[in-house]
Steps between C-alpha positions, in 0.01 A plus 500: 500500500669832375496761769371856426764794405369842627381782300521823541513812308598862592230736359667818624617603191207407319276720713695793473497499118113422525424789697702744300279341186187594710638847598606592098156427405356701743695761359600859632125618544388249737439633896433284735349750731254602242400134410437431918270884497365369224364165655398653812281740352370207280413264789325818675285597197426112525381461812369826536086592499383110616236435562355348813504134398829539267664703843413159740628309251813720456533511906496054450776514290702757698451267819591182311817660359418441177511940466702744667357680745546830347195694590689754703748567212176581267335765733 
C-alpha cells in the first residue's frame, strides 16, 4: 500500500497578482467611500415608509439576524 505524499501550495503570490487584476479593473475612478454612502442610502430608501405588516415582518428578521439592525442609522 503506497503511502500518501503531502500537498501543498503557496498562494501568496498568486493572490497578490489577483488583487492587483481586481484593483486595475476597478480603475482610477472607483471610491470606496462613495460605493459604502451609496449602499446605505440604498438599504434606507428600502426599508423606509413600511408599512405595518411589512415593519413586523422587518422587526422578525432583524431579531433572527437574518438583517442588520440598522434602524437607528436610518433616522
Amino acid at each position: 500500500m503506497a503511502t500518501l505524499v503531502p500537498f501543498t501550495i503557496d498562494l501568496t503570490a498568486h493572490e497578490g497578482i489577483r488583487l492587483a487584476a481586481v484593483l486595475n479593473a476597478l480603475g482610477s475612478l472607483w471610491d470606496p467611500s462613495d460605493v459604502y454612502t451609496s449602499e446605505a442610502e440604498a438599504h434606507r430608501m428600502l426599508y423606509a415608509h413600511l408599512d405595518p405588516e411589512q415593519q413586523a415582518i422587518y422587526d422578525q428578521l432583524v431579531a433572527a439576524g437574518v438583517l442588520p439592525d440598522t434602524r437607528e442609522a436610518m433616522r
